[in-house]
C-alpha positions in Angstrom: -201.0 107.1 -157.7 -203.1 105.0 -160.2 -204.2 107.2 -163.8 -207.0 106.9 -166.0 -206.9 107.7 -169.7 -210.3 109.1 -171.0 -211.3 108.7 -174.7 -209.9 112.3 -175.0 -206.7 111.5 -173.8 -206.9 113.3 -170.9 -204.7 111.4 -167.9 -207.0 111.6 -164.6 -205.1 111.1 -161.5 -206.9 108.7 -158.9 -205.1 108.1 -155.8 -206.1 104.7 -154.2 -206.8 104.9 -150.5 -204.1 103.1 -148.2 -204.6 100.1 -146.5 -204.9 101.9 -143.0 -207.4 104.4 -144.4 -209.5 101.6 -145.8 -209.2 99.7 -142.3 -210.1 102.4 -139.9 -213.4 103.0 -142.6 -214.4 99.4 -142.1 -213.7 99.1 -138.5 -216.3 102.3 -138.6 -218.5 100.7 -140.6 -218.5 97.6 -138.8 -219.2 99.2 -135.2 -221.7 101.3 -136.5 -223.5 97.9 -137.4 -223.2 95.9 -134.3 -224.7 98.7 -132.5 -227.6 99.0 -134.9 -228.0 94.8 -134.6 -227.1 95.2 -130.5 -230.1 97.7 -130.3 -232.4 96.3 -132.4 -232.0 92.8 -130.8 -232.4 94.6 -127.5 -235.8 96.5 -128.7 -237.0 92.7 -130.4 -236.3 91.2 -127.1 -238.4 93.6 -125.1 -241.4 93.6 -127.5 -241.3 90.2 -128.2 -240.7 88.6 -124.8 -242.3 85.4 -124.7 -244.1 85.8 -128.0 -243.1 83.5 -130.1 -241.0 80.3 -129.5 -237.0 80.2 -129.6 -237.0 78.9 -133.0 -239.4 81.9 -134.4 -236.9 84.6 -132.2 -233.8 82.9 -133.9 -235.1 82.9 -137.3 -236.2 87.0 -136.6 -232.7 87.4 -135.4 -231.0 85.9 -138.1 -232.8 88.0 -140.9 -232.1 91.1 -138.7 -228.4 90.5 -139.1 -228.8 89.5 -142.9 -230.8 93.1 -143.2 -228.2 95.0 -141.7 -224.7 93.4 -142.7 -225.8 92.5 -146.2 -229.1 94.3 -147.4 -228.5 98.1 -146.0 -224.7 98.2 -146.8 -225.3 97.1 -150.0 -228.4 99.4 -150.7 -226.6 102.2 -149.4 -223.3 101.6 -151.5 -225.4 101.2 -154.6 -227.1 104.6 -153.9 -224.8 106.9 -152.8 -222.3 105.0 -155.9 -219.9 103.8 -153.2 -220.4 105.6 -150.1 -221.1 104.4 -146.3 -220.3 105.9 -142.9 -216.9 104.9 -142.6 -215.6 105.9 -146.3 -217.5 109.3 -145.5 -215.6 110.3 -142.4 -212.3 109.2 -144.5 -212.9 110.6 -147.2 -212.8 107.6 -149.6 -215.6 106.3 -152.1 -215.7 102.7 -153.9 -215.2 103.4 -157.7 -214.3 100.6 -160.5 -211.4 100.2 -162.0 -211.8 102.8 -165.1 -213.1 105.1 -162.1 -216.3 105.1 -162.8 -219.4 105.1 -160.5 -220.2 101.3 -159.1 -223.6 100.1 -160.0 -225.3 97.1 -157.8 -224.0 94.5 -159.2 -220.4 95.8 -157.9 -222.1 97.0 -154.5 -224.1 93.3 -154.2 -221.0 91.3 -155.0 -219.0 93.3 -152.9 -221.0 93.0 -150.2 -221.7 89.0 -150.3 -217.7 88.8 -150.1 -217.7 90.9 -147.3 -219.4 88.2 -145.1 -217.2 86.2 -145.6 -213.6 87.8 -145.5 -214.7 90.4 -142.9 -217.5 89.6 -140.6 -217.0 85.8 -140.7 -213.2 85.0 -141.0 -212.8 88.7 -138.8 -210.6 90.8 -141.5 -208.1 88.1 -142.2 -208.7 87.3 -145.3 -209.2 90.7 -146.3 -205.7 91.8 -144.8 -203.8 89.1 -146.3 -205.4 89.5 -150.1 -205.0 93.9 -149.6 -201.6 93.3 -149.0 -200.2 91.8 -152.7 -202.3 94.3 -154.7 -201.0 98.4 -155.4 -204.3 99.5 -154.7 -205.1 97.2 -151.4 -207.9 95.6 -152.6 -209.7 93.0 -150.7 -211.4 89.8 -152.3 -214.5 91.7 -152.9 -212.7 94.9 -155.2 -210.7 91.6 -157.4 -213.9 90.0 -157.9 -216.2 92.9 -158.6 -213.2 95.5 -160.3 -213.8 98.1 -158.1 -211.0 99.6 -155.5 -211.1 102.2 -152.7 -210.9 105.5 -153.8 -209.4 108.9 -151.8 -211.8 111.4 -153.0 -210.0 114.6 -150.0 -206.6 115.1 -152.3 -204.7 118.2 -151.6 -204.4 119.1 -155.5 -201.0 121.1 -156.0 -201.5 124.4 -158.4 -200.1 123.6 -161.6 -197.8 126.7 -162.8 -199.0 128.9 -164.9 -198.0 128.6 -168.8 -195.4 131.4 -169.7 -195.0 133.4 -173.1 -191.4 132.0 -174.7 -190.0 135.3 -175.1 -188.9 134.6 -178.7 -192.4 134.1 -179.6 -194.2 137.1 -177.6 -193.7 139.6 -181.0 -195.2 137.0 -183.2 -198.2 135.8 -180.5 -198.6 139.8 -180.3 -200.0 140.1 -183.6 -201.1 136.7 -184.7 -204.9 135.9 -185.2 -205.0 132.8 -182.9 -208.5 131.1 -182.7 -210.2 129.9 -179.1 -209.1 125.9 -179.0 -211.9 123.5 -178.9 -212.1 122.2 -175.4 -211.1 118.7 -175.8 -207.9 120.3 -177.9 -207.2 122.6 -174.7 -207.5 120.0 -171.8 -205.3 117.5 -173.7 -202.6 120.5 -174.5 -203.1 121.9 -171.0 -202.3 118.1 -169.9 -199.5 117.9 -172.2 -197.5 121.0 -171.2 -198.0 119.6 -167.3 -197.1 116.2 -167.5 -193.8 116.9 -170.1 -191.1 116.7 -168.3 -191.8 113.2 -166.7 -192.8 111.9 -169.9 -190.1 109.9 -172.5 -188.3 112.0 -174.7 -189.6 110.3 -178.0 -193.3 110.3 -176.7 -192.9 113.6 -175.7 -191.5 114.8 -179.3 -194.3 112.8 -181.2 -197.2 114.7 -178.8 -196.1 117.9 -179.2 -196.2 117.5 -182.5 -199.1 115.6 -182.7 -201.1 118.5 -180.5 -199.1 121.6 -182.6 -200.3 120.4 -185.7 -204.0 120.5 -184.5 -203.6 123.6 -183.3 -201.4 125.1 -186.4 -204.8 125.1 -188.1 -206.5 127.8 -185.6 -203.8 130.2 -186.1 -202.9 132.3 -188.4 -199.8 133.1 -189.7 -197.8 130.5 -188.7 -195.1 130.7 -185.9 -191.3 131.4 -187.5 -189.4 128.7 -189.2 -187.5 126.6 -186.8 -190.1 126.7 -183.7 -190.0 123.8 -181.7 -193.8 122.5 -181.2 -193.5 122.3 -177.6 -192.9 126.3 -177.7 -195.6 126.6 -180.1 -198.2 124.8 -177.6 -197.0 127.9 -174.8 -196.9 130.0 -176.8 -200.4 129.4 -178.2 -201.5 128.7 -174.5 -200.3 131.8 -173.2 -201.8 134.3 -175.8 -205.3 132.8 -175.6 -205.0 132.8 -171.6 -203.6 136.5 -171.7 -206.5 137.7 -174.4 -209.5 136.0 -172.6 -208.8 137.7 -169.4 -208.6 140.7 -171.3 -211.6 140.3 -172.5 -213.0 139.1 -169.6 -211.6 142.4 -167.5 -213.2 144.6 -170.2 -216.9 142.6 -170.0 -216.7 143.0 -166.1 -215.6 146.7 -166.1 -218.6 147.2 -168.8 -221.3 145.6 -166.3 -220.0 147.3 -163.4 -220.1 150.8 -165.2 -223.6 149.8 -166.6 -224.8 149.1 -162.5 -223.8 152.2 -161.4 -225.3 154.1 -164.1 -228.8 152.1 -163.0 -228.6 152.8 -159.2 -227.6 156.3 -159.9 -230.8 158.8 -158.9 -232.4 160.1 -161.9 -231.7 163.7 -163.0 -228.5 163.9 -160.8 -231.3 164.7 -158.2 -230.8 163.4 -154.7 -234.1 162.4 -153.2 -236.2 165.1 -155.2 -238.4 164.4 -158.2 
């Protein structure tokens, strides 16, 4: 599992697809191909029979294979940002190294490597170079900065922030303020990724974070409340209150429907 860290400091996870994964999405790749160049060469050779002279028919052939090993896989990476047949049915996508989208230059060296290290030395060069990098690159990813992507993760629920029970008299009754989104993504991030973090980098964040959010809320927690508490505490009461609210605004619209599809008068039918 690969992260990056956005200018929000929000950790996305990114899990890099296997070395199997990215195999089986070539080998798909690559036999969808050869039956594209098999048919077409088999359609040329029909309408062309006798045509044009051997050196004409190679030089046809030979820009038929360019057009679909080089030109299409690379048009169709840059447009669908790092897609093709094979990464599809896996489930993967092409992404650089900050895991963003890949523009052409990424697709177009990418795929110029690609003749090389899969179609003309048949995978080996790619399978030797995948296997001394985390994120099995081939040649093409080092050169370009791009890498495999698995885009089908099962995404375990995160557990739901509780109340510190020391704190739920003073959250009851304290005016706490809705959190800027950036604030609540990188608190929400904090309170899930705490206990594999260092102890010193995990006091200075919670402090860091409590102290932004110290000035939304009003009064201040007791004396002697550890931040990290603060930021569930703070977490929880905003969760609790907006679904509250939420609950309130739905029960209002569903009254307010009834009360427009009811007949008028209390009549049934009858004007």
């Amino acid at each position: 599992m690969s992260s990056v860290v956005t200018g929000e400091a929000v950790v996305l996870e990114l899990r890099p697809a296997g070395f199997a994964a990215r195999g089986l999405g070539t080998l798909i790749d690559v036999g969808a191909q050869l039956l594209v160049v098999f048919g077409l060469v088999l359609l040329l050779a029909d309408t062309l029979d006798g045509a044009f002279d051997p050196a004409l028919t190679g030089a046809l052939v030979l820009i038929l294979v360019v057009l679909v090993f080089v030109v299409v896989p690379v048009t169709i990476e840059t447009v669908t940002r790092g897609k093709s047949l094979g990464r599809l049915v896996m489930g993967l996508r092409i992404v650089r190294d900050d895991g963003g989208a890949i523009r052409f230059r990424h697709a177009f060296l990418r795929g110029m490597v690609g003749v090389l290290e899969i179609y003309l030395l048949l995978g080996s060069l790619a399978f030797v170079v995948s296997l001394f990098n985390e994120r099995s690159k081939r040649l093409g990813d080092l050169l370009a900065g791009t890498y495999s992507m698995r885009e089908r993760v099962v995404v375990k629920p995160r557990a739901a922030v509780g109340m510190p029970p020391r704190l739920q008299p003073w959250a009851s009754t304290a005016d706490i303020a809705r959190l800027p989104d950036p604030l609540a993504r990188r608190v929400s991030q904090f309170l899930a990724q705490a206990p594999r973090l260092t102890p010193s980098a995990r006091s200075v964040l919670a402090a860091e974070l409590a102290s932004e959010a110290s000035l939304l809320v009003s009064p201040p927690p007791p004396r002697g409340t550890h931040p990290e508490e603060f930021l569930h505490a703070v977490i929880a009461a905003r969760r609790t209150r907006e679904f509250r609210a939420m609950s309130l605004q739905r029960s209002r619209v569903v009254a307010t429907a009834e009360r427009l599809h009811r007949l008028p008068f209390g009549q049934d039918g009858r004007n």
